[in-house]
Structures are given as C-alpha cells and as structure tokens.
TORZAFI-71224 format. One record per atom (N, C-alpha, C, O): residue number from 0; chain; x, y, z. Coordinates in Angstrom, 1 decimal, always signed. Layout:
<sites>
SITE resi chain      X      Y      Z
SITE  NUM     A      X      Y      Z
...
</sites>
This chain:
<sites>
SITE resi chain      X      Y      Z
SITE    0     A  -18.0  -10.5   +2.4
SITE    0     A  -17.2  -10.3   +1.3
SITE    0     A  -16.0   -9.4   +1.6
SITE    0     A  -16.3   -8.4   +2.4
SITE    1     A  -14.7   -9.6   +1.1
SITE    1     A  -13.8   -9.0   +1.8
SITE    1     A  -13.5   -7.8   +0.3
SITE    1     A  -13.5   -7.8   -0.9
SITE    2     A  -13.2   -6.7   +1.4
SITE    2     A  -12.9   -5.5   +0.4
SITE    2     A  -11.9   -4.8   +1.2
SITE    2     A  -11.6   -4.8   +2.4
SITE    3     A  -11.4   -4.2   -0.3
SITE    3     A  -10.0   -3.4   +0.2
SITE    3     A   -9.7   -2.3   -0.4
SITE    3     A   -9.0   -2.4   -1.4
SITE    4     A  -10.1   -1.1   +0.2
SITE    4     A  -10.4   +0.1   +0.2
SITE    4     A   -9.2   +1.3   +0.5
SITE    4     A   -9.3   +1.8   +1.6
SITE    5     A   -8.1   +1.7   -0.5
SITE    5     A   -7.0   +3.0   -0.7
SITE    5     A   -7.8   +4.1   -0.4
SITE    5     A   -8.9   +4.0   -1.0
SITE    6     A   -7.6   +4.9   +0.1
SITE    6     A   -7.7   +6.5   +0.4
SITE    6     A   -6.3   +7.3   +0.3
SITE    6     A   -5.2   +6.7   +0.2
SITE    7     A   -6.5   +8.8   +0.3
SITE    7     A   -5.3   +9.6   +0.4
SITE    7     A   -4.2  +10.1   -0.6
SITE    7     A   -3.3  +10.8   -0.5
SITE    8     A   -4.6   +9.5   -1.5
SITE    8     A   -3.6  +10.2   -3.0
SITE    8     A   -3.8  +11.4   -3.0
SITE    8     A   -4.1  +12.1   -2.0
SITE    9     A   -3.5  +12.0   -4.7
SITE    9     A   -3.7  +13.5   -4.3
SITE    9     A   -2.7  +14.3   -5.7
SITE    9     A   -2.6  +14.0   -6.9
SITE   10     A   -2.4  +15.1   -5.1
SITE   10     A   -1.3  +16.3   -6.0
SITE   10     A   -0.6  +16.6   -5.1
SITE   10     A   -1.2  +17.1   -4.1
SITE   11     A   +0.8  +16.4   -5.3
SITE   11     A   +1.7  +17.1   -4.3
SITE   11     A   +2.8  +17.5   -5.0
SITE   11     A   +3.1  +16.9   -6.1
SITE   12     A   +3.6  +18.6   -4.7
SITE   12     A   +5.1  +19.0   -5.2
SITE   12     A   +6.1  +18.1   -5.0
SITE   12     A   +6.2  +17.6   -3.9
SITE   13     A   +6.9  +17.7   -5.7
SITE   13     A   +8.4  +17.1   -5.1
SITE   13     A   +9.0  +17.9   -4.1
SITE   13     A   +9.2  +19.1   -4.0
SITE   14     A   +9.3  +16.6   -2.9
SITE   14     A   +9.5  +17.0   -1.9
SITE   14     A   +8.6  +17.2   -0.8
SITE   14     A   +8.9  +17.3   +0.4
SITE   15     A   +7.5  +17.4   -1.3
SITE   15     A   +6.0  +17.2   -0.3
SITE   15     A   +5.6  +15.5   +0.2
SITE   15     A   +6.1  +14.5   -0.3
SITE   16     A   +4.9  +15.6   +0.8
SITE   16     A   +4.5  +14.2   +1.7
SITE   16     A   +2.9  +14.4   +1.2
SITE   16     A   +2.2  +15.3   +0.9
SITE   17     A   +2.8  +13.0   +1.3
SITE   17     A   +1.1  +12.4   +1.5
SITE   17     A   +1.5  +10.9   +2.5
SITE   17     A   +2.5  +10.1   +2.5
SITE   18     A   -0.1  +10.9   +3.4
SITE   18     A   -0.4   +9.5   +3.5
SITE   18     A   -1.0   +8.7   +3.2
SITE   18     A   -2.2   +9.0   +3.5
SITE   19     A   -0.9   +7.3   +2.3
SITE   19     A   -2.2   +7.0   +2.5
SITE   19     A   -2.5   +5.6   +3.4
SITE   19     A   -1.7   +4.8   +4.0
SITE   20     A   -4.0   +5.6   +3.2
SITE   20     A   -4.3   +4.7   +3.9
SITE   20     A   -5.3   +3.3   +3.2
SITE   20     A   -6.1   +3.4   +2.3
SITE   21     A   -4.9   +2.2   +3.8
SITE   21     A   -5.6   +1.1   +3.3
SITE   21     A   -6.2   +0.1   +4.3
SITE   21     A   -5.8   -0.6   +5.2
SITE   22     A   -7.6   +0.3   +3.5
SITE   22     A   -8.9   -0.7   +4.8
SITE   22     A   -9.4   -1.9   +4.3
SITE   22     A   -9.8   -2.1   +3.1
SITE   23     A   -9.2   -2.6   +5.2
SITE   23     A   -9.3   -4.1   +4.5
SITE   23     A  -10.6   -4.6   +5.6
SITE   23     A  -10.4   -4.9   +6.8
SITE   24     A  -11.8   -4.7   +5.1
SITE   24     A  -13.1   -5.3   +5.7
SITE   24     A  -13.1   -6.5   +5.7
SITE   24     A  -12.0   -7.0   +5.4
SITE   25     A  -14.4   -7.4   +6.0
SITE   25     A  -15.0   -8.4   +5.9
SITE   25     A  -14.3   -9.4   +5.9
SITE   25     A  -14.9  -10.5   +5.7
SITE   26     A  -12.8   -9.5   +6.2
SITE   26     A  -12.8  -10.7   +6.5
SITE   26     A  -12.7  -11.6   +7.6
SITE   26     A  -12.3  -11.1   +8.7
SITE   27     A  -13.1  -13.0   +7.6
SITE   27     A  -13.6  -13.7   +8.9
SITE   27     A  -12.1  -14.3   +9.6
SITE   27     A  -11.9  -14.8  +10.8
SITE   28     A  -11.1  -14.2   +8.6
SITE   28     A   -9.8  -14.7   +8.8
SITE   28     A   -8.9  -13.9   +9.4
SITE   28     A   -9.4  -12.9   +9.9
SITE   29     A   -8.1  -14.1   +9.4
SITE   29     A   -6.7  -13.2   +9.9
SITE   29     A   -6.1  -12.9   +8.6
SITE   29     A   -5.7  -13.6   +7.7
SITE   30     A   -6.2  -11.4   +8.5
SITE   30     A   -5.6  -11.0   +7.5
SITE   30     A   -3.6  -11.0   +7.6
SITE   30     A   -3.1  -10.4   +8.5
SITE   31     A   -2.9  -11.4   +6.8
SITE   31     A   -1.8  -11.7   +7.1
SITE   31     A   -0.8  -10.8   +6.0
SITE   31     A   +0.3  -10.6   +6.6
SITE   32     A   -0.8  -10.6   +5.4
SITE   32     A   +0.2   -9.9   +4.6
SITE   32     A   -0.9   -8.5   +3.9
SITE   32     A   -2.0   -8.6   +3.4
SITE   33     A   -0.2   -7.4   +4.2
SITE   33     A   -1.0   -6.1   +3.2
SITE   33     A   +0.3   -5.2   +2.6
SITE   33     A   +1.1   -4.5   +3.2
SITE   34     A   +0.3   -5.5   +1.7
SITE   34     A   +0.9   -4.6   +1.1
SITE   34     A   +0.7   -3.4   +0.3
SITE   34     A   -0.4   -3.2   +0.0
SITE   35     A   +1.9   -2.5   -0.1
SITE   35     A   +1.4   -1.5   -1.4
SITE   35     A   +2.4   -1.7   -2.4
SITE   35     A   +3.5   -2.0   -2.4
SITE   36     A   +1.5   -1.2   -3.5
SITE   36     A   +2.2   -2.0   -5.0
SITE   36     A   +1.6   -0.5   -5.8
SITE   36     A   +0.5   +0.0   -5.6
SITE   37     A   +2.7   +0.1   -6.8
SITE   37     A   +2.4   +1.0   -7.7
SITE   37     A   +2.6   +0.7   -8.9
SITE   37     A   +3.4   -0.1   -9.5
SITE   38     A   +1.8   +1.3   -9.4
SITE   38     A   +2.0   +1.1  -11.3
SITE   38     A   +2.3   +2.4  -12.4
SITE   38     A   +1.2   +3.0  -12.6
SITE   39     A   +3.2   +2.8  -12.9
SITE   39     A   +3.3   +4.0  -13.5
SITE   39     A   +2.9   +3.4  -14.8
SITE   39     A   +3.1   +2.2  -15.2
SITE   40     A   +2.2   +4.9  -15.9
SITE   40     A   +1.9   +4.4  -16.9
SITE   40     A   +3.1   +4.2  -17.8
SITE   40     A   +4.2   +4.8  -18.0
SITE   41     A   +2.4   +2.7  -18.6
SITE   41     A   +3.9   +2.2  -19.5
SITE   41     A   +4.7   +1.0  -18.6
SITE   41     A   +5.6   +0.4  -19.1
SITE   42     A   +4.4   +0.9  -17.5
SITE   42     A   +5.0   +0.4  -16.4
SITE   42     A   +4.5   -0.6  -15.8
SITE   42     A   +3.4   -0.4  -15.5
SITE   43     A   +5.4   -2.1  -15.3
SITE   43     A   +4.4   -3.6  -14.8
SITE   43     A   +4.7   -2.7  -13.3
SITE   43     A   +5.5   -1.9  -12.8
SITE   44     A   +3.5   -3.5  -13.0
SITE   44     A   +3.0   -3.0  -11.3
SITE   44     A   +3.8   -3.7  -10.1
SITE   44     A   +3.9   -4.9  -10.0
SITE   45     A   +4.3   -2.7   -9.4
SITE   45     A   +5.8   -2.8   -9.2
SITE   45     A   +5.6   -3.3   -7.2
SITE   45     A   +4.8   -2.5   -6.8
SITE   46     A   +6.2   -4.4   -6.1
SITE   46     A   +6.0   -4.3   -5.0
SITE   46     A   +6.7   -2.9   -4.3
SITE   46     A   +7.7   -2.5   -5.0
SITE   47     A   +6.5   -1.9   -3.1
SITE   47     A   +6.6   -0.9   -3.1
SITE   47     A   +6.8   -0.9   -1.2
SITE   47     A   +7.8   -0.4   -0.6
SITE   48     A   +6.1   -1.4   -0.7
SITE   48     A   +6.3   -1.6   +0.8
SITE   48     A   +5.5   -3.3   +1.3
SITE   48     A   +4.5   -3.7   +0.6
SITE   49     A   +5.7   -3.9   +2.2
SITE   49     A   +5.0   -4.6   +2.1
SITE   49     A   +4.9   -4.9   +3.7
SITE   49     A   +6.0   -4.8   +4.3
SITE   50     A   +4.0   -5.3   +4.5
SITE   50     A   +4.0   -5.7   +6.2
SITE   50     A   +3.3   -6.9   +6.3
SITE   50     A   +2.6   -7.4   +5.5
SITE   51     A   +3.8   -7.4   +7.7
SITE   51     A   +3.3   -9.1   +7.7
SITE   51     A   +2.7   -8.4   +8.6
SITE   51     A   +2.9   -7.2   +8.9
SITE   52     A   +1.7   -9.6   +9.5
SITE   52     A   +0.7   -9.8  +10.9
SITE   52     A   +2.0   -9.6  +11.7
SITE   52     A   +1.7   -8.9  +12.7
SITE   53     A   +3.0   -9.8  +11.7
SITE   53     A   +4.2  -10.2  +12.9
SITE   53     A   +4.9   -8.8  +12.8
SITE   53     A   +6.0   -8.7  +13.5
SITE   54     A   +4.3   -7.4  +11.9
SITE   54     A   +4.8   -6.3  +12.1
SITE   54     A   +6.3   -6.3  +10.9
SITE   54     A   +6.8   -5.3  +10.4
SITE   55     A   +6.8   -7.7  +10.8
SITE   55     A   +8.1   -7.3   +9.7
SITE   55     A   +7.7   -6.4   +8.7
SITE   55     A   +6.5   -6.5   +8.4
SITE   56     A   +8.6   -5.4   +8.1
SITE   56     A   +8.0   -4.7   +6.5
SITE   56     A   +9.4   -4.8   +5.6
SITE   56     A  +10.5   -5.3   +5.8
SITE   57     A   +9.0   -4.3   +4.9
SITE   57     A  +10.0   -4.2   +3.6
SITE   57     A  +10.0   -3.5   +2.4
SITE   57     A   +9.1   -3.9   +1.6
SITE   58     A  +10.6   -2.6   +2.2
SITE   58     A  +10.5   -2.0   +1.2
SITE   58     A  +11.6   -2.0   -0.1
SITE   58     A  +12.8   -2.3   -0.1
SITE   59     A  +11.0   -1.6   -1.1
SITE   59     A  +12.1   -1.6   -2.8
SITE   59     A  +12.9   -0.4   -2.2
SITE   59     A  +12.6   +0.5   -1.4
SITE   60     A  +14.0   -0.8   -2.8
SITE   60     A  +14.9   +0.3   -2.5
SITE   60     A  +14.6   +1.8   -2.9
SITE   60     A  +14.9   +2.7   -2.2
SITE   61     A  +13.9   +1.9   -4.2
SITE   61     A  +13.8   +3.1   -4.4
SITE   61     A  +13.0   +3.9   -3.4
SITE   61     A  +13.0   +5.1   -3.7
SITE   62     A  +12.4   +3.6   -2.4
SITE   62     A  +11.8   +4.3   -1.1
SITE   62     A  +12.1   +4.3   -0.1
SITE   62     A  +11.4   +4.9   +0.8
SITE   63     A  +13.1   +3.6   -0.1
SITE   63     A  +13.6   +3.0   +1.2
SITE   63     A  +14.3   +4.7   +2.0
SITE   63     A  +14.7   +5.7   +1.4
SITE   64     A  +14.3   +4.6   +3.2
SITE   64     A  +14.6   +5.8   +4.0
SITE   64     A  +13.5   +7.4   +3.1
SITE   64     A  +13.9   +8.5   +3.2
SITE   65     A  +12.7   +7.0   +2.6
SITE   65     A  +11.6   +7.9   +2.3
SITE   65     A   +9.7   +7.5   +2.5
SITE   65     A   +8.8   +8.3   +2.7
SITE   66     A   +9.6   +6.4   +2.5
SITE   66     A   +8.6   +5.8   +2.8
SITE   66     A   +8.6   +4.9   +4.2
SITE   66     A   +9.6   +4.3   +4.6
SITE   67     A   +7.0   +4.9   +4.9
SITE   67     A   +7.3   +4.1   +5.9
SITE   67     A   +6.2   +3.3   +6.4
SITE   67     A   +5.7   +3.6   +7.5
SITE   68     A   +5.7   +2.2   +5.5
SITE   68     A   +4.7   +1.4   +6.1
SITE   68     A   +4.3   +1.1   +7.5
SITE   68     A   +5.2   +1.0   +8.4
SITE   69     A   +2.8   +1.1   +7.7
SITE   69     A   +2.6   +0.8   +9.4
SITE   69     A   +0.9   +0.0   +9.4
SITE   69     A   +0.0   +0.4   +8.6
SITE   70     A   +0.7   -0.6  +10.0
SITE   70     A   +0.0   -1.1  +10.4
SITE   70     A   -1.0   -1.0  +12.0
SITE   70     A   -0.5   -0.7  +13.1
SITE   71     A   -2.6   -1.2  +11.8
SITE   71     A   -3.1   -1.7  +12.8
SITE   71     A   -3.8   -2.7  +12.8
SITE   71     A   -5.0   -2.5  +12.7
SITE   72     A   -3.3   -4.0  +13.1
SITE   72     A   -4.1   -5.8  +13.0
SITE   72     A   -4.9   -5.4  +13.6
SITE   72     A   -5.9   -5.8  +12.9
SITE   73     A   -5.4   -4.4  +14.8
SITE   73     A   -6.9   -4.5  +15.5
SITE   73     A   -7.9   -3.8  +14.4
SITE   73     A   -9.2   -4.1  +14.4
SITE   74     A   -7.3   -3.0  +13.3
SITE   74     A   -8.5   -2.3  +12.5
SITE   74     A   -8.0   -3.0  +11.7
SITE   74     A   -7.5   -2.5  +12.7
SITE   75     A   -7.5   -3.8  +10.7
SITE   75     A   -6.6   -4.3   +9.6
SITE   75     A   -6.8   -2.7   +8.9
SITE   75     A   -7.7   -2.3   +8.2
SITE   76     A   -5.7   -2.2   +9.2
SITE   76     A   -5.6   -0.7   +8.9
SITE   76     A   -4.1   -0.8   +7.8
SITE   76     A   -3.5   -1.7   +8.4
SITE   77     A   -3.5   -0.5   +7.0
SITE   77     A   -2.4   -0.4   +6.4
SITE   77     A   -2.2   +1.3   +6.3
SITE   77     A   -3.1   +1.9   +5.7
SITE   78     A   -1.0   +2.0   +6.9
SITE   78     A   -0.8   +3.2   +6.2
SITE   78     A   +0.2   +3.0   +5.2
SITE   78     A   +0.8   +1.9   +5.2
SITE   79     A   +0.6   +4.1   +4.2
SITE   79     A   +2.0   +4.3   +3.6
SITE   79     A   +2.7   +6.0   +4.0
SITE   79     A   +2.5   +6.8   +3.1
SITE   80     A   +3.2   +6.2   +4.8
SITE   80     A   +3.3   +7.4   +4.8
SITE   80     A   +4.6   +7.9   +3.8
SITE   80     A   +5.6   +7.3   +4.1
SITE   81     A   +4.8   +8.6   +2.9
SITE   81     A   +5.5   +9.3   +1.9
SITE   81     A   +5.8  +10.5   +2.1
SITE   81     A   +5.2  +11.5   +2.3
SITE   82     A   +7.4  +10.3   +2.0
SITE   82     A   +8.1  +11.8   +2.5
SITE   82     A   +9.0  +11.7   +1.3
SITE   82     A   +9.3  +10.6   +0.8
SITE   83     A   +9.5  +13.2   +1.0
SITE   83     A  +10.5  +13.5   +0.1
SITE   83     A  +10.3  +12.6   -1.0
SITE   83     A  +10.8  +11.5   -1.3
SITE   84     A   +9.1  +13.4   -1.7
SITE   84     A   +8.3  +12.3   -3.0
SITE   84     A   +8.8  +13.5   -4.0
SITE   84     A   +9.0  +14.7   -3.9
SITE   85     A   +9.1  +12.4   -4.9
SITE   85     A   +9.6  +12.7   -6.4
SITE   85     A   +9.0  +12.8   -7.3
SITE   85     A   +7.8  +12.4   -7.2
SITE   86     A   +9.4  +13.2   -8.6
SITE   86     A   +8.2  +12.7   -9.7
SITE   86     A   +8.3  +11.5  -10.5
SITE   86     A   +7.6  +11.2  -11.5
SITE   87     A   +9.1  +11.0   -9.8
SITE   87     A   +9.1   +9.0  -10.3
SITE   87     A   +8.4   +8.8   -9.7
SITE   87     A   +7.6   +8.3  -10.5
SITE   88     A   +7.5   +8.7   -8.2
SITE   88     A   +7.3   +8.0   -7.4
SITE   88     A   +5.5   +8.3   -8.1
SITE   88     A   +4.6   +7.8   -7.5
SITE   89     A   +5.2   +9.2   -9.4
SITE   89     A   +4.0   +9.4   -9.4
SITE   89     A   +3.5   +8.0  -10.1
SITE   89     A   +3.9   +7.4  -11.1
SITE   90     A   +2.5   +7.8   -9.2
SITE   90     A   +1.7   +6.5  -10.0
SITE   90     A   +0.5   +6.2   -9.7
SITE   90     A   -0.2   +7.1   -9.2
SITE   91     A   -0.5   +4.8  -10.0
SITE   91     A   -1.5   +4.7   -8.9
SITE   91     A   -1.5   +3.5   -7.7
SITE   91     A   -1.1   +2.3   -7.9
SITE   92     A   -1.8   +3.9   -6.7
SITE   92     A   -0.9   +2.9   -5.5
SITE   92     A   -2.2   +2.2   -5.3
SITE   92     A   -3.3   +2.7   -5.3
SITE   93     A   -1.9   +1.1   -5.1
SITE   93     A   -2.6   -0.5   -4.8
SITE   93     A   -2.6   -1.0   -3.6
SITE   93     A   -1.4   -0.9   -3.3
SITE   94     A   -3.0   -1.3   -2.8
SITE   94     A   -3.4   -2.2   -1.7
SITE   94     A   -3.6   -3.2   -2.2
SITE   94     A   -4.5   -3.4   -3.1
SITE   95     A   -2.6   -4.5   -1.6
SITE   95     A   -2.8   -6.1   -1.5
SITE   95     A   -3.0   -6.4   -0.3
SITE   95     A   -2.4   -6.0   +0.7
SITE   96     A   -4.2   -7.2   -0.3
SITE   96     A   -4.5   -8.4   +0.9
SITE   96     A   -4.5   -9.5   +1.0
SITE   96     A   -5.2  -10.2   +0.3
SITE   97     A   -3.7  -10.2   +2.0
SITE   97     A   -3.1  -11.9   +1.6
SITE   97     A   -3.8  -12.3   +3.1
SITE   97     A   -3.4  -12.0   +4.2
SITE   98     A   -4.9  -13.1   +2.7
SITE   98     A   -6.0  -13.7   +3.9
SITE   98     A   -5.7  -15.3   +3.7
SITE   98     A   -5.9  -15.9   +2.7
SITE   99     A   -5.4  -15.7   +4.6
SITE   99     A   -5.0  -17.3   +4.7
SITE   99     A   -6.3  -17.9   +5.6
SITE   99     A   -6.8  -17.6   +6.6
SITE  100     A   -6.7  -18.8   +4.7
SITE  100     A   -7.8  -19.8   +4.8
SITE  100     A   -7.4  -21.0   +5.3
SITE  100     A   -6.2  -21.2   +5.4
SITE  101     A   -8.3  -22.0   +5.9
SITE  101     A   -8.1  -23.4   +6.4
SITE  101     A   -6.9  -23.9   +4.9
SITE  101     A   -5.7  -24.3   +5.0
SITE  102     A   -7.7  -23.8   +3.4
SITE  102     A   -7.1  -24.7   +2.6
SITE  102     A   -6.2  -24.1   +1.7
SITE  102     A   -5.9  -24.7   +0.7
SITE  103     A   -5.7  -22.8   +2.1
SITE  103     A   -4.5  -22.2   +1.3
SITE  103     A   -5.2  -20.4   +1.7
SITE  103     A   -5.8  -19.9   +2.7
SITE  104     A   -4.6  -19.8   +0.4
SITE  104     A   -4.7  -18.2   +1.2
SITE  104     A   -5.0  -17.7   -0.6
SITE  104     A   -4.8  -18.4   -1.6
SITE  105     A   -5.7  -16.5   -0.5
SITE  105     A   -6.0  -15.8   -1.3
SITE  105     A   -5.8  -14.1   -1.3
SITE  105     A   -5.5  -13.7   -0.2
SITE  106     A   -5.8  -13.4   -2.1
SITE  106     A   -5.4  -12.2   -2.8
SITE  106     A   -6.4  -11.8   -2.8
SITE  106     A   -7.4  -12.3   -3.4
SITE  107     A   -6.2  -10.2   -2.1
SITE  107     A   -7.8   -9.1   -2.3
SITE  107     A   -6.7   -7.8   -3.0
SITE  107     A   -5.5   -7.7   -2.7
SITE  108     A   -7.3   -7.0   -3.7
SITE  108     A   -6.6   -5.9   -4.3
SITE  108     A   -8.1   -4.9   -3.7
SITE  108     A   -9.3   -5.3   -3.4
SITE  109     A   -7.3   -3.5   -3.8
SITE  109     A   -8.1   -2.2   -3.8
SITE  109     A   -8.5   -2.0   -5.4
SITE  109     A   -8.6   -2.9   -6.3
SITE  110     A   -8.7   -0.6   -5.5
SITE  110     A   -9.3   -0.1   -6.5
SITE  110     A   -8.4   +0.8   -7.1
SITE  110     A   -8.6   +1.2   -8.2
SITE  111     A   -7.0   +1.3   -6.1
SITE  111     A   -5.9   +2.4   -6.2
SITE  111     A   -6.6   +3.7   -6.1
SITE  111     A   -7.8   +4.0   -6.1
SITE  112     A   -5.2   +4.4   -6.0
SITE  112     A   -5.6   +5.1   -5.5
SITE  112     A   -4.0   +6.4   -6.1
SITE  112     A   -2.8   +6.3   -5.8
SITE  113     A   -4.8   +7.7   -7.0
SITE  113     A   -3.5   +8.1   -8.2
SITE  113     A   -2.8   +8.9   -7.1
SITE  113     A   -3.3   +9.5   -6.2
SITE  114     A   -1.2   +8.8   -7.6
SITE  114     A   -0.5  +10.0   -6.5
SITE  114     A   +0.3  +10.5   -7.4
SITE  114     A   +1.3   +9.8   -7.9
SITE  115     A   +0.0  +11.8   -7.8
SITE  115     A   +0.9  +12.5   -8.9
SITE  115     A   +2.1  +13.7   -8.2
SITE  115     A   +1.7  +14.8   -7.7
SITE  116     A   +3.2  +13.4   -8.2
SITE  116     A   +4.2  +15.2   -8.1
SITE  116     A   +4.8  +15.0   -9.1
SITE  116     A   +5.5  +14.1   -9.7
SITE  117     A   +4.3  +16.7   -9.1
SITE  117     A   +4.8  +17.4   -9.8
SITE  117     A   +6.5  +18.2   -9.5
SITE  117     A   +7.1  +18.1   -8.4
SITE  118     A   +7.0  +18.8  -10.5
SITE  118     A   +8.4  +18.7  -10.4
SITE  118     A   +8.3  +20.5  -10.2
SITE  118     A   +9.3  +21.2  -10.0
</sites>
C-alpha cells in the first residue's frame, strides 16, 4: 500500500527557513511526479513546486527564487527547502504522488503538514 508521509513544518519568523520533507513508500512502480501543494485557510489548494523522475521542477511564481524542490528517485525522497518565508506562505503543505501503472497512473496525497510565520 503506497503512503505518503510530510515531515518538517513548524513556526518560523518571516524571513526564517524550514525544510520539509516528503516520503513516498510501498510503491512497486516507478514513482513519477511528486509534488507540493499548499492550502491556506479560506483558500482552494494551490500547486506550489512540483518535480518529475527526469529531475525537471517548477514552481508558482509566488516562490519562485525562494523555494527549491529536490529530489531522491533512489529513496523516492521529495524535499521543499524554504527560504525568505513570509506570512502569506503560511499554510498546510501537501505532498502529491503520481505512480504510473501498466493501465494509466494514480494520485497518493500525504496527510500535510502546517507551516505557520509569523510577522
């Protein structure tokens, strides 16, 4: 059974860093897309960085040159590392897993994981 496990939130000041990290188990496939996705309250749950198997990433602009997705395919490891965090960026951060199967691909989510700064 495939799970996908956020760590590393927290309480930080604006302007302080966190990283987190996201573990993606049991699956027998090649895990192929992991992304992170945040949701603020009042707010639809938003794409935020995203990395392929082939190492491409991408991120929304609002983090762009402050956040910096990374990956390890040998552990299906996803980090997000967060620098010069705001108090917009407080929310709770998601891990997506996109596992492709013989007859199409399917979607694993974490449990989130809250990242609040304060101002």
């Amino acid at each position: 059974q495939v799970q996908v496990v956020e760590s590393g939130g927290g309480l930080v000041q604006a302007g302080g860093s966190l990283r987190l990290s996201c573990a993606v188990s049991g699956s027998t496939s090649r895990v192929n897309a992991i992304d992170w996705y945040r949701q603020a309250p009042g707010k639809q749950r938003e794409l935020v960085a995203a990395s392929d198997y082939d190492g491409s990433t991408n991120y929304v602009d609002s983090v762009k040159g402050r956040f910096t997705i990374s990956r390890d395919n040998a552990k299906n490891m996803v980090y997000l590392q967060m620098n010069s965090l705001k108090p917009e960026d407080t929310a709770v951060y998601y891990c997506k897993a996109t596992i492709k199967f013989l007859l199409g691909q399917r979607d694993y989510w974490g449990q989130g994981t809250q990242v609040t700064v304060s101002s």
